[in-house]
Backbone as XML, in Angstrom:
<?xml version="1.0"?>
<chain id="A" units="angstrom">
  <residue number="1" name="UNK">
    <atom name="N" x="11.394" y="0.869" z="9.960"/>
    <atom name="CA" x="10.602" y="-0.325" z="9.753"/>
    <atom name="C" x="9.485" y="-0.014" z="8.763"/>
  </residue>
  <residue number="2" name="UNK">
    <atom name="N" x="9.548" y="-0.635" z="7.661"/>
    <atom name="CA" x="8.855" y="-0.802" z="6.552"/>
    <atom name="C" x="7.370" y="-1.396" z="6.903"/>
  </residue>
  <residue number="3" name="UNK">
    <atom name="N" x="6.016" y="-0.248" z="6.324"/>
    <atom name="CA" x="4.544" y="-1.072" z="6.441"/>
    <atom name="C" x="4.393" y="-1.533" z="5.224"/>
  </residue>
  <residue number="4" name="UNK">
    <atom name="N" x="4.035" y="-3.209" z="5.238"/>
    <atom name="CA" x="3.839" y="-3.659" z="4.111"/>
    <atom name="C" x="2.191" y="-4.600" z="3.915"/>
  </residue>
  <residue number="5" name="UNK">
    <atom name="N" x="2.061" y="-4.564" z="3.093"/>
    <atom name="CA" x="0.667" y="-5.373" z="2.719"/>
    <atom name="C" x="0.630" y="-6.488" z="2.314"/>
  </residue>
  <residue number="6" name="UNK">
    <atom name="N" x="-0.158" y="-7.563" z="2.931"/>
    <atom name="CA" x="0.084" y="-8.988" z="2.681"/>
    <atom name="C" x="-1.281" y="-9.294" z="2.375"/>
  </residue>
  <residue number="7" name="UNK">
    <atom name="N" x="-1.578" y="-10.642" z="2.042"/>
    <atom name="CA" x="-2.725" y="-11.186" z="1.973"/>
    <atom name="C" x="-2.593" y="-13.005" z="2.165"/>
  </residue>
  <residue number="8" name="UNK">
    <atom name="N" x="-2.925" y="-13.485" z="2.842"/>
    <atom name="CA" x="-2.922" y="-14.312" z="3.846"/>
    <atom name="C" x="-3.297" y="-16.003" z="2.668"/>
  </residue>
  <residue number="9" name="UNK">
    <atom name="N" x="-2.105" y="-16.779" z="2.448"/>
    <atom name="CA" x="-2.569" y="-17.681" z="1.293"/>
    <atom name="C" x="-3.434" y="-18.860" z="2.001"/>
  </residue>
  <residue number="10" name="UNK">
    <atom name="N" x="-3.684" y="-18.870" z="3.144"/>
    <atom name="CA" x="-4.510" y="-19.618" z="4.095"/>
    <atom name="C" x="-6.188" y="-19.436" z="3.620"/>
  </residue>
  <residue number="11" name="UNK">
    <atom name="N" x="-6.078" y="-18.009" z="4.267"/>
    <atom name="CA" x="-7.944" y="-17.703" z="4.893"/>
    <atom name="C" x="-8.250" y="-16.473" z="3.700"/>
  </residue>
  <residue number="12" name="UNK">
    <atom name="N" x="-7.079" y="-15.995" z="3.110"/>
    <atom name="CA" x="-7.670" y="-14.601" z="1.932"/>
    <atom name="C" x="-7.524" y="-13.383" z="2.688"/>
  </residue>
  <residue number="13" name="UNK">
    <atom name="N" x="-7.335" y="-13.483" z="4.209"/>
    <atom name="CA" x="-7.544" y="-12.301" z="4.727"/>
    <atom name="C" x="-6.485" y="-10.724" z="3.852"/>
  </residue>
  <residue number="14" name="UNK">
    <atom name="N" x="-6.327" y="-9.836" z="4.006"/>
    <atom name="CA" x="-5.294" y="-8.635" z="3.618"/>
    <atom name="C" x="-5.414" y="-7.596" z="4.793"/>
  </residue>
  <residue number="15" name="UNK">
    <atom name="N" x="-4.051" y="-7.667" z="4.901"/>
    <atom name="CA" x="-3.626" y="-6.567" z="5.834"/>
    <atom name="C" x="-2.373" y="-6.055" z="5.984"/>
  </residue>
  <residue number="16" name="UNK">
    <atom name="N" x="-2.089" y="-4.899" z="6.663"/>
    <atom name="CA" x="-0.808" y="-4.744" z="6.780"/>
    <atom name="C" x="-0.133" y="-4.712" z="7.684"/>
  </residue>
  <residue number="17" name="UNK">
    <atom name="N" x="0.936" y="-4.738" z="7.695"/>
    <atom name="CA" x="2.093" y="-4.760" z="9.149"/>
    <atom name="C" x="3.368" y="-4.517" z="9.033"/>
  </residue>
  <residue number="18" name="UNK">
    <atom name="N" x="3.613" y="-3.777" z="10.262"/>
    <atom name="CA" x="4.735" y="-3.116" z="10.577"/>
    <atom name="C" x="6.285" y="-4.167" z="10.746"/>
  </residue>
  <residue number="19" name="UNK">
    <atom name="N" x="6.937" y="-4.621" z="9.801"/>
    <atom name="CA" x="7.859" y="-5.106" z="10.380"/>
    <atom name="C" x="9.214" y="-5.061" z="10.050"/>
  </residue>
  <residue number="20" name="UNK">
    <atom name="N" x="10.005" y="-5.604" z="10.635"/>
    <atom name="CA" x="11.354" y="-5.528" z="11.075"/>
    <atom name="C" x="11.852" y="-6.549" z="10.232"/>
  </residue>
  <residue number="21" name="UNK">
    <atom name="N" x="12.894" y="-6.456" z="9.790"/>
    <atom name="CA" x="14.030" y="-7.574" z="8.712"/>
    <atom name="C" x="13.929" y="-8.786" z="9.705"/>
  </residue>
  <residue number="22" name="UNK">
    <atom name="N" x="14.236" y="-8.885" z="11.075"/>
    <atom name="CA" x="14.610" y="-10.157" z="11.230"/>
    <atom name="C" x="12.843" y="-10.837" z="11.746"/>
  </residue>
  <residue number="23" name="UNK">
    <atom name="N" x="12.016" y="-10.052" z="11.508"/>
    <atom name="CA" x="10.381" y="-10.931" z="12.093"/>
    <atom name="C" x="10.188" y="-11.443" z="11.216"/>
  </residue>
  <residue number="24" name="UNK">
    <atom name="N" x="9.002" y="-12.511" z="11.170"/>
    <atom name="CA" x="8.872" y="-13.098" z="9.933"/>
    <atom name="C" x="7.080" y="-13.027" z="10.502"/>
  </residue>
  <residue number="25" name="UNK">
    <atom name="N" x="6.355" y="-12.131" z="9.527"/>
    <atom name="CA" x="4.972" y="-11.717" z="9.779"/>
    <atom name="C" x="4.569" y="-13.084" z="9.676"/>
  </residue>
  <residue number="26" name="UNK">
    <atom name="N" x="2.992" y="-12.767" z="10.243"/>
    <atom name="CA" x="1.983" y="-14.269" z="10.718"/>
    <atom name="C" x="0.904" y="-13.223" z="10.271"/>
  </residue>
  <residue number="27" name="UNK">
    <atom name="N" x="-0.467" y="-13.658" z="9.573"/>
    <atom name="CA" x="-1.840" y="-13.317" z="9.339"/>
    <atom name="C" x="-2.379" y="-13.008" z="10.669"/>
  </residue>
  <residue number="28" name="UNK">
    <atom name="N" x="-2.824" y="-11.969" z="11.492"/>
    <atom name="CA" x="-3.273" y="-11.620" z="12.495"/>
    <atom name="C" x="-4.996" y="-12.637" z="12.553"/>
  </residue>
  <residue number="29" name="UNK">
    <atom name="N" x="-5.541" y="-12.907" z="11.261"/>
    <atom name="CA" x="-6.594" y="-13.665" z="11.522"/>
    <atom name="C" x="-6.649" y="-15.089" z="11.893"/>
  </residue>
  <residue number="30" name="UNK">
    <atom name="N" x="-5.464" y="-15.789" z="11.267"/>
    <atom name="CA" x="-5.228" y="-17.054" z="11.147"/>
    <atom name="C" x="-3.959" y="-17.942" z="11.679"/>
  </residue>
  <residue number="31" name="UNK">
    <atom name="N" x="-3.222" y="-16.532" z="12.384"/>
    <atom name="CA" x="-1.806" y="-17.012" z="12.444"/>
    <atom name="C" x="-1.067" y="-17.676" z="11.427"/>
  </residue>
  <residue number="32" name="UNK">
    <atom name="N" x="-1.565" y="-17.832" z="10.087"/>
    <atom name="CA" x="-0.406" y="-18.526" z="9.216"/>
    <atom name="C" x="0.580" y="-17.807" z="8.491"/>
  </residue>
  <residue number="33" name="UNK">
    <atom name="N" x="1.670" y="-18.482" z="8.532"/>
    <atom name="CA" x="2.868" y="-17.567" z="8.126"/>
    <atom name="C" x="3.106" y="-17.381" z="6.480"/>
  </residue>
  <residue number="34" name="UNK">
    <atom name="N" x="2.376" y="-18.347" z="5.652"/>
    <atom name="CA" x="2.109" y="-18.484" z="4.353"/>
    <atom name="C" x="1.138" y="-17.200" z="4.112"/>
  </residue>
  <residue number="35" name="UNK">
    <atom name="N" x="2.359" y="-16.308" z="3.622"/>
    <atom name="CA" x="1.850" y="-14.845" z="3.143"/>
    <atom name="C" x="2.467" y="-14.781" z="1.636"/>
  </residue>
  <residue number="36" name="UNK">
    <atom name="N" x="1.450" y="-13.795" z="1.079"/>
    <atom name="CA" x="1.935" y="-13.041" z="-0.646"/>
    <atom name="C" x="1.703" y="-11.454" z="0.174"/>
  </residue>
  <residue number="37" name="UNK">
    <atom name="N" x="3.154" y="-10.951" z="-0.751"/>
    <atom name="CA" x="3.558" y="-9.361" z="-0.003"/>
    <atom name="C" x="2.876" y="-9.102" z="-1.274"/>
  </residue>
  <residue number="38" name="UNK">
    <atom name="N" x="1.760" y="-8.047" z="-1.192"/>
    <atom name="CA" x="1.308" y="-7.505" z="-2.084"/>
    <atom name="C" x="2.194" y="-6.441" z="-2.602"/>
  </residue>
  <residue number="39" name="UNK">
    <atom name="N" x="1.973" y="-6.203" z="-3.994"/>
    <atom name="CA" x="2.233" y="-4.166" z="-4.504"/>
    <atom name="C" x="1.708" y="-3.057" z="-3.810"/>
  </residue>
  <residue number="40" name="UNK">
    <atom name="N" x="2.188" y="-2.418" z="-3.160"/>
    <atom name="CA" x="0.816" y="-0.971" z="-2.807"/>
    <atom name="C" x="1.666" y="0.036" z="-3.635"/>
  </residue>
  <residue number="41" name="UNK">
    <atom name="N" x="0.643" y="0.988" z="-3.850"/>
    <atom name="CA" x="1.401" y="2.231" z="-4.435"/>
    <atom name="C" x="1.061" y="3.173" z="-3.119"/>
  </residue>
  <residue number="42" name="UNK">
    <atom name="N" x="2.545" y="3.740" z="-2.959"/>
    <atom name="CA" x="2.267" y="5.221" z="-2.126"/>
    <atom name="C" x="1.072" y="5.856" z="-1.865"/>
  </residue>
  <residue number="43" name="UNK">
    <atom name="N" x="0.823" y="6.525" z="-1.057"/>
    <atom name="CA" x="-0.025" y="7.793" z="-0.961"/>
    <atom name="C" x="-0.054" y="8.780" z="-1.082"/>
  </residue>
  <residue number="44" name="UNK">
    <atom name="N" x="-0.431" y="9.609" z="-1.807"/>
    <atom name="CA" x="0.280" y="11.326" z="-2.462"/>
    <atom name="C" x="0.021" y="12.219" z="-1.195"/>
  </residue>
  <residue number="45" name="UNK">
    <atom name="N" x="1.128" y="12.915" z="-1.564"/>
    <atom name="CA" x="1.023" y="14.094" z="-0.082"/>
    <atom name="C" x="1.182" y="15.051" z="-0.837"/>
  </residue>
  <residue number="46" name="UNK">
    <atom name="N" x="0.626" y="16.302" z="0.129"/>
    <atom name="CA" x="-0.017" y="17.531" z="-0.309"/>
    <atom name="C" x="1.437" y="18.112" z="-0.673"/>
  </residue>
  <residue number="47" name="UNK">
    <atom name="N" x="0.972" y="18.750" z="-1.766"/>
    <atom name="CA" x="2.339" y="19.703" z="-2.231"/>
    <atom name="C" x="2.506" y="20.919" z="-1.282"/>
  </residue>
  <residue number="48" name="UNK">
    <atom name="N" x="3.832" y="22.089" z="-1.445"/>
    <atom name="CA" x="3.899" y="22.874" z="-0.799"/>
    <atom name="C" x="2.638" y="24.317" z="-0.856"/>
  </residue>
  <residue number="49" name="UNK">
    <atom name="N" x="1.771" y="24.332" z="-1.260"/>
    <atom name="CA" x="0.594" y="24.823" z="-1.616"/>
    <atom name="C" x="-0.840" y="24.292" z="-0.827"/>
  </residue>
  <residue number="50" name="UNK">
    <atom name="N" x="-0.337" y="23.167" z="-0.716"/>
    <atom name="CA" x="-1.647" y="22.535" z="-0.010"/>
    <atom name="C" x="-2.568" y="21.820" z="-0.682"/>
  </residue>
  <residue number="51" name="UNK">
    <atom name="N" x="-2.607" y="22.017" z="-1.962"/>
    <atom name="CA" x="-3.058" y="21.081" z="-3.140"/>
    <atom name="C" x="-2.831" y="19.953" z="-3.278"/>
  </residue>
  <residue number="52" name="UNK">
    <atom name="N" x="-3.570" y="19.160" z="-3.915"/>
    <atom name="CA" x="-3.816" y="17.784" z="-4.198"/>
    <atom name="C" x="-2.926" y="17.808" z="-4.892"/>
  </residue>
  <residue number="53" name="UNK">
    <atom name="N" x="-2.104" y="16.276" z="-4.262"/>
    <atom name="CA" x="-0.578" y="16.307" z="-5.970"/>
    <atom name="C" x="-0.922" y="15.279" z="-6.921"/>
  </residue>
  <residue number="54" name="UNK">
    <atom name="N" x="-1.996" y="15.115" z="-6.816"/>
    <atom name="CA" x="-2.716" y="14.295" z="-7.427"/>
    <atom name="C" x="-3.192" y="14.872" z="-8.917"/>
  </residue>
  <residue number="55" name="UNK">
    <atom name="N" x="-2.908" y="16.227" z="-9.225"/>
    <atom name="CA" x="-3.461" y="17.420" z="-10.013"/>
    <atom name="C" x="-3.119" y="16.497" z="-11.498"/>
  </residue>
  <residue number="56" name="UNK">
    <atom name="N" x="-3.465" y="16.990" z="-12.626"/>
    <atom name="CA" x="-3.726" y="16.885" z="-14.038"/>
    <atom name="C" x="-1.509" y="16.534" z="-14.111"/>
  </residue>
  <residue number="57" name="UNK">
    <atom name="N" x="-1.412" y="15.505" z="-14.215"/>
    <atom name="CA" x="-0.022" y="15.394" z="-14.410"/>
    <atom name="C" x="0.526" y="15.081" z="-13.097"/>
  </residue>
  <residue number="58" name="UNK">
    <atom name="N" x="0.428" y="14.924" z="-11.988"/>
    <atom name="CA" x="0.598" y="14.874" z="-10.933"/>
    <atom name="C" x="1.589" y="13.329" z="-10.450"/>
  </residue>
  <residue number="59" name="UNK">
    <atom name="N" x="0.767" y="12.660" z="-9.503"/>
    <atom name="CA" x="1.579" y="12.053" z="-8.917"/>
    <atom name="C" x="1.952" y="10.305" z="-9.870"/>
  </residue>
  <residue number="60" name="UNK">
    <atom name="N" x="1.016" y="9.939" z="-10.829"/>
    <atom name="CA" x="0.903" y="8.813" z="-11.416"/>
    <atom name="C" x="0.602" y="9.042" z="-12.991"/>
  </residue>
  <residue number="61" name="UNK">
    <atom name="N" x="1.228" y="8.187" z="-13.901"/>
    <atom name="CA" x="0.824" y="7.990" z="-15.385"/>
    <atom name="C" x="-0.597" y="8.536" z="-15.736"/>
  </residue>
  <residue number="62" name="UNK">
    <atom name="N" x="-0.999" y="7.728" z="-14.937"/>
    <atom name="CA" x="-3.051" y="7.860" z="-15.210"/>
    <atom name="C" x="-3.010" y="8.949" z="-14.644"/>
  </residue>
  <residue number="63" name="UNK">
    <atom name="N" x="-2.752" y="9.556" z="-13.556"/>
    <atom name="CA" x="-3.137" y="11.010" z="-13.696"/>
    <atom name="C" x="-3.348" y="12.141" z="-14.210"/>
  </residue>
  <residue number="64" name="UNK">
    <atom name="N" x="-2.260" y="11.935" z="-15.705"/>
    <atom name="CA" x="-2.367" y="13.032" z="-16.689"/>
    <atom name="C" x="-3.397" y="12.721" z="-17.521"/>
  </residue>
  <residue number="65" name="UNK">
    <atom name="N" x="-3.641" y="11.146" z="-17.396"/>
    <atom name="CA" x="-5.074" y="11.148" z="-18.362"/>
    <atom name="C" x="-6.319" y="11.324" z="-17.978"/>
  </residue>
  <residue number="66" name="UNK">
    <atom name="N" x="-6.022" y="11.911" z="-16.390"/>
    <atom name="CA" x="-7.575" y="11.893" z="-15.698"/>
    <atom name="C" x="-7.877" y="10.619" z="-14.981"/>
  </residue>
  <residue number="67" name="UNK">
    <atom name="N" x="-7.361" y="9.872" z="-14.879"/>
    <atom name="CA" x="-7.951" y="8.498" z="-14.333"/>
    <atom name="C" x="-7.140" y="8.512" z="-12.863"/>
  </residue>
  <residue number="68" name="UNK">
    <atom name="N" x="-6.842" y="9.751" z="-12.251"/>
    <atom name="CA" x="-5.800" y="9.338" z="-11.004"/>
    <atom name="C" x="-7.120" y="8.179" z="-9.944"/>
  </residue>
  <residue number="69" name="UNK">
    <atom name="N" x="-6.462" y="7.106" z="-9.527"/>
    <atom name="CA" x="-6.874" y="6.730" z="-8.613"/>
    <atom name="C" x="-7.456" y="6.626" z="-7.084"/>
  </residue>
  <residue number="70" name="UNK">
    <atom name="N" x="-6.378" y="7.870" z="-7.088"/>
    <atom name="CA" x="-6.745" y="8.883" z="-5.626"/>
    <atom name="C" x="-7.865" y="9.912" z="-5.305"/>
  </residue>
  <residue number="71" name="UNK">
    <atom name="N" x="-8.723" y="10.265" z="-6.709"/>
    <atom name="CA" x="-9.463" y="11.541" z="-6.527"/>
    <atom name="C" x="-11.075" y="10.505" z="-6.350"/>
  </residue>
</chain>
């Protein structure tokens, strides 16, 4: 079961939730079912070293230019 990120076209709220193919998510603030599934990008996990994979070239485009988002 896929966590995905929504943001709520009701109240603005954003959040995420755990769900299943056949649920059909509801805004935990507002109960409305009128959702936009946002983009998220991953979260980098530590390489076999223990280092940030976030490093100079690492896990994203902008990372090799210095701009990683994660640091």
């Amino acid at each position: 079961m896929p966590i995905y990120d929504y943001r709520c076209n009701d109240c603005e709220q954003v959040f995420d939730l755990l769900v299943r193919t056949s649920d059909v998510p509801v805004c935990p603030a507002c109960g409305s079912s009128q959702l936009h599934k946002l983009l998220s990008v991953p979260a980098p996990t530590p390489n076999a070293s223990g280092a940030d994979s976030c490093a100079p070239g690492g896990c994203m485009p902008s990372c090799a230019s210095g701009a990683c988002p994660f640091e």
